[in-house]
CHARMM internal coordinates of N, CA and C (Angstrom, degrees):
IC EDIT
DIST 1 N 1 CA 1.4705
DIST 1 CA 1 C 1.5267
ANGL 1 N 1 CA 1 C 110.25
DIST 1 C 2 N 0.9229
ANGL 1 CA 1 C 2 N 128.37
DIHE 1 N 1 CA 1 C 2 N -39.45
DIST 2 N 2 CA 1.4741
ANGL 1 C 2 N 2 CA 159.66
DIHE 1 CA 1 C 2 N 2 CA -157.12
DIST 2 CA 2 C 1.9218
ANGL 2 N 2 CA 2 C 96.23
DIHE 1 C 2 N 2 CA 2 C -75.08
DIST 2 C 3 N 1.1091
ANGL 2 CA 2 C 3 N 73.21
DIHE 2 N 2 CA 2 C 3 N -75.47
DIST 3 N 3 CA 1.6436
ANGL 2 C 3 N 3 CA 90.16
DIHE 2 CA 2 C 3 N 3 CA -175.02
DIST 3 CA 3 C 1.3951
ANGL 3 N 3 CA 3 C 109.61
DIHE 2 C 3 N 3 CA 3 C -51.12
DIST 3 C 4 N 1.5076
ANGL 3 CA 3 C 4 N 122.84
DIHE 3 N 3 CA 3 C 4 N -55.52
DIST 4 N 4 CA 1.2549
ANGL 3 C 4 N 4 CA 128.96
DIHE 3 CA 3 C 4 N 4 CA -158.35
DIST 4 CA 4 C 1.7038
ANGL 4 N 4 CA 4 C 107.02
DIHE 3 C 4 N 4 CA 4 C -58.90
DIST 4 C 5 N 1.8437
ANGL 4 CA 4 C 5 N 105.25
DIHE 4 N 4 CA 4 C 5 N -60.73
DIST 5 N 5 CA 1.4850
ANGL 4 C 5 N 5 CA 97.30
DIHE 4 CA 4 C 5 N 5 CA 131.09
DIST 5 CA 5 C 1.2604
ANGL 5 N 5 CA 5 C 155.93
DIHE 4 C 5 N 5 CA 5 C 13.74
DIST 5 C 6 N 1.7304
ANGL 5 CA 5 C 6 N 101.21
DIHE 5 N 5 CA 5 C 6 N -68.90
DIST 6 N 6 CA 1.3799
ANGL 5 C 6 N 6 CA 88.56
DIHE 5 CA 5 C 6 N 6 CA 172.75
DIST 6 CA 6 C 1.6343
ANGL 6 N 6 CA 6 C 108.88
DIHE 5 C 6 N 6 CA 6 C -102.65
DIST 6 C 7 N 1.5178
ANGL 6 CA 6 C 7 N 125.85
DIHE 6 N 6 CA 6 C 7 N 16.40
DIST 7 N 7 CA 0.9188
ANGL 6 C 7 N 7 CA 129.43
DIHE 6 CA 6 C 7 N 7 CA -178.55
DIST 7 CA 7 C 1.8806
ANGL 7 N 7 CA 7 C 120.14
DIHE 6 C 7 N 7 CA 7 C -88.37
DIST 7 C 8 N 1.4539
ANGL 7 CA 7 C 8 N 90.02
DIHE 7 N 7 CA 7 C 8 N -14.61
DIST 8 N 8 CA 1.5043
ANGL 7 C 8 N 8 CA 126.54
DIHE 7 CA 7 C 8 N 8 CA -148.62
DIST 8 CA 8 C 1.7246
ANGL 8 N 8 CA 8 C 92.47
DIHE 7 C 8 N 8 CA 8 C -94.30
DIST 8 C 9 N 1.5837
ANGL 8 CA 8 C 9 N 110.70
DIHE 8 N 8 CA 8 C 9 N -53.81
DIST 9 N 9 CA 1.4655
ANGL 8 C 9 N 9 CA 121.35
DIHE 8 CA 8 C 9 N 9 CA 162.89
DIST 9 CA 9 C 1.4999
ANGL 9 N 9 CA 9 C 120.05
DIHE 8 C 9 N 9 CA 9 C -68.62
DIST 9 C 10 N 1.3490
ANGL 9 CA 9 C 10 N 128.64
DIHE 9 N 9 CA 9 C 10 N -34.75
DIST 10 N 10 CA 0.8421
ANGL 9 C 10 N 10 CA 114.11
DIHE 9 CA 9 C 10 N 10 CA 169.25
DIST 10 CA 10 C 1.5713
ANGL 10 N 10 CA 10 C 135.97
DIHE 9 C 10 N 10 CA 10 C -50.24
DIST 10 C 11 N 1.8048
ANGL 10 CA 10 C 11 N 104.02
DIHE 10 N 10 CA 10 C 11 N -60.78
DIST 11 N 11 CA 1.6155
ANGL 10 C 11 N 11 CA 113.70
DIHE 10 CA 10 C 11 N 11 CA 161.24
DIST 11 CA 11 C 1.3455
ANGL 11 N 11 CA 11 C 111.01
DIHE 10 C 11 N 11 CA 11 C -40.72
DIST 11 C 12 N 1.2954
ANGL 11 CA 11 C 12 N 142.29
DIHE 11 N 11 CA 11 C 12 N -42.82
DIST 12 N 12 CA 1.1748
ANGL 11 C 12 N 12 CA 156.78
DIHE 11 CA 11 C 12 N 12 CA 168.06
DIST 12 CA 12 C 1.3180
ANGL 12 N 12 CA 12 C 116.49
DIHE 11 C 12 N 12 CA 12 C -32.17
DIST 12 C 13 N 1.1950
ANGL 12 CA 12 C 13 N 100.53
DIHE 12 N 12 CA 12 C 13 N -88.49
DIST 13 N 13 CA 1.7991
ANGL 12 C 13 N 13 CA 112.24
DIHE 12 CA 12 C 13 N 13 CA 159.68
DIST 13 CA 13 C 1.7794
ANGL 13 N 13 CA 13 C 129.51
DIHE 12 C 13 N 13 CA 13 C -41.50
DIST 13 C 14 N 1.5285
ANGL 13 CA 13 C 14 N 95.05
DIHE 13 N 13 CA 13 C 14 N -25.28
DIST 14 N 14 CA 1.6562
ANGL 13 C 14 N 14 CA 104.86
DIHE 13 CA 13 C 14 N 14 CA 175.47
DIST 14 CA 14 C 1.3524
ANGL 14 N 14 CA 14 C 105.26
DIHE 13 C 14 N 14 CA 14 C -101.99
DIST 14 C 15 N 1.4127
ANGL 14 CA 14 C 15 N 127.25
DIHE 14 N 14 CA 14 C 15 N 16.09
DIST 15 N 15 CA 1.7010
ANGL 14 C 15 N 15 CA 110.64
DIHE 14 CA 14 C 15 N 15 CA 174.33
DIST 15 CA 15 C 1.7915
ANGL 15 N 15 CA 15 C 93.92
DIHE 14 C 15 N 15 CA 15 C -114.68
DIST 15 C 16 N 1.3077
ANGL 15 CA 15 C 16 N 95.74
DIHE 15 N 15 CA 15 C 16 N -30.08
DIST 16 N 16 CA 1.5606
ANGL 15 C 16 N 16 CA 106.26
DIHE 15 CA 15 C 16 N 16 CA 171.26
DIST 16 CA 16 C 1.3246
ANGL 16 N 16 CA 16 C 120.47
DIHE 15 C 16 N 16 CA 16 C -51.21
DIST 16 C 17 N 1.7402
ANGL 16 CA 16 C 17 N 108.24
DIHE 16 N 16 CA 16 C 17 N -55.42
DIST 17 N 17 CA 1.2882
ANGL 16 C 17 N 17 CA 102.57
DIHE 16 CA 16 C 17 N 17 CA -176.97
DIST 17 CA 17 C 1.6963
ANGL 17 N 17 CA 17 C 122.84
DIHE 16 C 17 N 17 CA 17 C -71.92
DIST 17 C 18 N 1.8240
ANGL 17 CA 17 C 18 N 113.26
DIHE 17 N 17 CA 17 C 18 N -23.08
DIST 18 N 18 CA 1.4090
ANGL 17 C 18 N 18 CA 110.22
DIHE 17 CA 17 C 18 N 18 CA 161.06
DIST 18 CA 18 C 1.3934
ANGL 18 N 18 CA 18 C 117.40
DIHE 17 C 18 N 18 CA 18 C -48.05
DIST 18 C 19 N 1.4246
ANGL 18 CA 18 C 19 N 111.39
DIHE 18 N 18 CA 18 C 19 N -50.50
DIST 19 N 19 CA 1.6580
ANGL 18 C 19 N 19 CA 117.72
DIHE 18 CA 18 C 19 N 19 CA -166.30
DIST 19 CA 19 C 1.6422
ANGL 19 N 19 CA 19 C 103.13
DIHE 18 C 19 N 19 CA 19 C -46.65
DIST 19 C 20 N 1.4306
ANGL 19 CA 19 C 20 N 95.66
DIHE 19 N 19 CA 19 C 20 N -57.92
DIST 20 N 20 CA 1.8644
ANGL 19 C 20 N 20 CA 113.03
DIHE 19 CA 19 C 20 N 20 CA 179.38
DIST 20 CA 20 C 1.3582
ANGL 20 N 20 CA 20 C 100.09
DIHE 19 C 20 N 20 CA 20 C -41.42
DIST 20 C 21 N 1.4029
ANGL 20 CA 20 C 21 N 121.86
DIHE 20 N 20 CA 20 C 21 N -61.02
DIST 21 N 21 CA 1.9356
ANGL 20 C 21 N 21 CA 118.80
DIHE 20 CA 20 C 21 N 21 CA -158.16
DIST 21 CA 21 C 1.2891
ANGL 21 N 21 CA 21 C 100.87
DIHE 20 C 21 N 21 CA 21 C -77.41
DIST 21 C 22 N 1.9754
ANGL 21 CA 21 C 22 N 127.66
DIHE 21 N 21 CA 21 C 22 N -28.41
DIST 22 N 22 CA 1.2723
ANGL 21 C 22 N 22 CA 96.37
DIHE 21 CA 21 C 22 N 22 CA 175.13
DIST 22 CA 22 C 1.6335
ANGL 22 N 22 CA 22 C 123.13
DIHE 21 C 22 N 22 CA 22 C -69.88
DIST 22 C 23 N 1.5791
ANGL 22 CA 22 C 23 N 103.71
DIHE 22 N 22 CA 22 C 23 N -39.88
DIST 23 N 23 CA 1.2282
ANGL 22 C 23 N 23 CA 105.74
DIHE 22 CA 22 C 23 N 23 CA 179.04
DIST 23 CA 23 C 1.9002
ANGL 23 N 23 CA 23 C 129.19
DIHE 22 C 23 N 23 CA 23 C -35.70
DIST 23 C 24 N 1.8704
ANGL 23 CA 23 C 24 N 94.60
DIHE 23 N 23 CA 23 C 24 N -39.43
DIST 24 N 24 CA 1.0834
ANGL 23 C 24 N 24 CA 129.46
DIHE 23 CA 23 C 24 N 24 CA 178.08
DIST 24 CA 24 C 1.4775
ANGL 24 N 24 CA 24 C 110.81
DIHE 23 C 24 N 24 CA 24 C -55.32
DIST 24 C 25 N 1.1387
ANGL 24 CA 24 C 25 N 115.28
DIHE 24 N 24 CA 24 C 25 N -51.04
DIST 25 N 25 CA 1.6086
ANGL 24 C 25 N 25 CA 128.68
DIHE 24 CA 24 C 25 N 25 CA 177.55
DIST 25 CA 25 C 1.5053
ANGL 25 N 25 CA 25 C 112.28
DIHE 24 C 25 N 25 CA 25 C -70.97
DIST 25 C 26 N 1.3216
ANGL 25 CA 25 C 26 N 122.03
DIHE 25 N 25 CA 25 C 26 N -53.34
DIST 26 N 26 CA 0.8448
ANGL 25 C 26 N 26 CA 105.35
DIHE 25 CA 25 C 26 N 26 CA 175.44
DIST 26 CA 26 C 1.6722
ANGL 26 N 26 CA 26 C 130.11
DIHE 25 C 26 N 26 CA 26 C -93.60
DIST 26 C 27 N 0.8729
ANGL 26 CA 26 C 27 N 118.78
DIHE 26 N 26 CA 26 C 27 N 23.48
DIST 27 N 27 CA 1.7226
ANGL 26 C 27 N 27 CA 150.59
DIHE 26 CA 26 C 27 N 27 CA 163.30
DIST 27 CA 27 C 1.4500
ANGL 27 N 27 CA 27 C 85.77
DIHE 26 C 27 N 27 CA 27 C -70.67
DIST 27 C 28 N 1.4381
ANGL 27 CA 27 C 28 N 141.09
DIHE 27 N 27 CA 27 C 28 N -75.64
DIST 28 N 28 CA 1.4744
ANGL 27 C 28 N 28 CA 132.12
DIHE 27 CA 27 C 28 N 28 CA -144.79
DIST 28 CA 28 C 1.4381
ANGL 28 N 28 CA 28 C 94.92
DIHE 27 C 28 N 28 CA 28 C -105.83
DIST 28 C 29 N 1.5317
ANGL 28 CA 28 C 29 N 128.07
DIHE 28 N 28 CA 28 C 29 N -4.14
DIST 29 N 29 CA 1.2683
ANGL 28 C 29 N 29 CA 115.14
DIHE 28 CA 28 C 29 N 29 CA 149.36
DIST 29 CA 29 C 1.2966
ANGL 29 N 29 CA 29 C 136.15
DIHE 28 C 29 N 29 CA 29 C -38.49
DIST 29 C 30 N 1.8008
ANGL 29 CA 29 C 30 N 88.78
DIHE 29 N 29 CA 29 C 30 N -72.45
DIST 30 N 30 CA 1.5158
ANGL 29 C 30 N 30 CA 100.11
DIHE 29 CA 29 C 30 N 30 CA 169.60
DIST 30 CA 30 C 1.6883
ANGL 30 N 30 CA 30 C 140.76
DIHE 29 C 30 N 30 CA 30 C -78.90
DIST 30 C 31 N 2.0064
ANGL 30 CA 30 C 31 N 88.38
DIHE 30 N 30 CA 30 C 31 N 26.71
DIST 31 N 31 CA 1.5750
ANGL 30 C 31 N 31 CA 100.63
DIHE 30 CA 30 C 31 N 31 CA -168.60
DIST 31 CA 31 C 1.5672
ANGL 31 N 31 CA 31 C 84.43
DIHE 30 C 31 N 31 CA 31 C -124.58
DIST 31 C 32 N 0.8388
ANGL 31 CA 31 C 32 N 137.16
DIHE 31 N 31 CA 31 C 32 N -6.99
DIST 32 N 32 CA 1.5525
ANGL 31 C 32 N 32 CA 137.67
DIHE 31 CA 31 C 32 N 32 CA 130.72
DIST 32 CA 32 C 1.6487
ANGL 32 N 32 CA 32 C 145.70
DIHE 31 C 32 N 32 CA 32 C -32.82
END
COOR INIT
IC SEED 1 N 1 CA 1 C
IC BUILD
């Protein structure tokens, strides 16, 4: 249960943080 859990946050946290770096990238793209 536990685990699945933390497997559940993890993907979570790693689709999040793409969303963040693309946004991120292309933030100083278009400040380019």
């Amino acid at each position: 249960m536990f685990i699945s859990l933390l497997e559940e946050v993890a993907s979570f946290a790693a689709i999040f943080l793409f969303v963040t770096a693309l946004a991120f990238l292309s933030n100083i793209l278009s400040t380019i």
